[in-house]
C-alpha positions as CSV (number, residue, x, y, z in Angstrom):
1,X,98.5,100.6,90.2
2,X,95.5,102.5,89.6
3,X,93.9,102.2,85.7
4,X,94.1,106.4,85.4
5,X,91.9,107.7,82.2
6,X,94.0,110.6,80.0
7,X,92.0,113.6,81.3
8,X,93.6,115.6,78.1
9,X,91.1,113.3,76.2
10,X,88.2,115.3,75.3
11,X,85.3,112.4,76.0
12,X,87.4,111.8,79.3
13,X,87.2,115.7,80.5
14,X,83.2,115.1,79.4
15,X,82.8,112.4,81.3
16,X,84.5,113.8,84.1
17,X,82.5,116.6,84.0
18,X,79.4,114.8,84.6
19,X,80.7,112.6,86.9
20,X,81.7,115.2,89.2
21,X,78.2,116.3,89.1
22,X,77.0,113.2,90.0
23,X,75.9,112.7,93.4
24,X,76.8,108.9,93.8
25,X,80.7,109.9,93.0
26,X,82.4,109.3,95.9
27,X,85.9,111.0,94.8
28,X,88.5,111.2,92.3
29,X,92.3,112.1,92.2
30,X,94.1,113.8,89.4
31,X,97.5,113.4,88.9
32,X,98.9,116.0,86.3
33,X,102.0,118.4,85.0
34,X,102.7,120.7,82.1
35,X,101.9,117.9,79.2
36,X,99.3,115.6,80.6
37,X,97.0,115.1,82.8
38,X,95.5,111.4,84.1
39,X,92.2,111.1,86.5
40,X,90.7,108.1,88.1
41,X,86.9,108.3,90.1
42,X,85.9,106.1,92.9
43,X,88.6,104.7,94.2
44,X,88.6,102.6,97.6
45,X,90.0,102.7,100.9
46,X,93.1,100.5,99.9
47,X,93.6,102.5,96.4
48,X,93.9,106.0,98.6
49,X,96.4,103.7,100.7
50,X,98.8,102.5,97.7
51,X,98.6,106.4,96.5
52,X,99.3,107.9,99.6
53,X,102.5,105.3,99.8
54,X,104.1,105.8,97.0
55,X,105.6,108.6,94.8
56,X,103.8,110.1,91.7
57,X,105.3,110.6,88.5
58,X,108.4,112.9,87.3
59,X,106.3,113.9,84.9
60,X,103.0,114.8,86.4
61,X,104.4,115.7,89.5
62,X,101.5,117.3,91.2
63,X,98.5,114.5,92.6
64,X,95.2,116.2,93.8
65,X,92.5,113.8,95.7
66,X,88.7,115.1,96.1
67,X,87.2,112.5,99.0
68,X,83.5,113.2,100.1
């Protein structure tokens, strides 16, 4: 699966921040619920594939994908 980066991390949510900025960022997904919260940038074709097939997390039950 997917290496996610704990978006609850304060130099993650920075570098986030600036990556979302950045105009070579291509997407990201966030998977998250009420105690954490996990983010991943640039994934590829057969990543969105394996996410889209399979079920997220009891615990973060809510996945949100940005694709340009």
């Amino acid at each position: 699966m997917l290496d996610f980066k704990d978006f609850d991390d304060k130099d993650v949510y920075n570098e986030s921040q600036a990556l979302a900025l950045n105009n070579a960022t291509r997407n990201f997904v966030v998977e998250f619920g009420k105690e954490q919260a996990h983010i991943k940038f640039n994934i590829d074709a057969d990543d969105v594939q394996a996410l889209l097939s399979t079920d997220h997390e009891p615990e973060k039950p809510v996945r949100w994908m940005y694709v340009a």
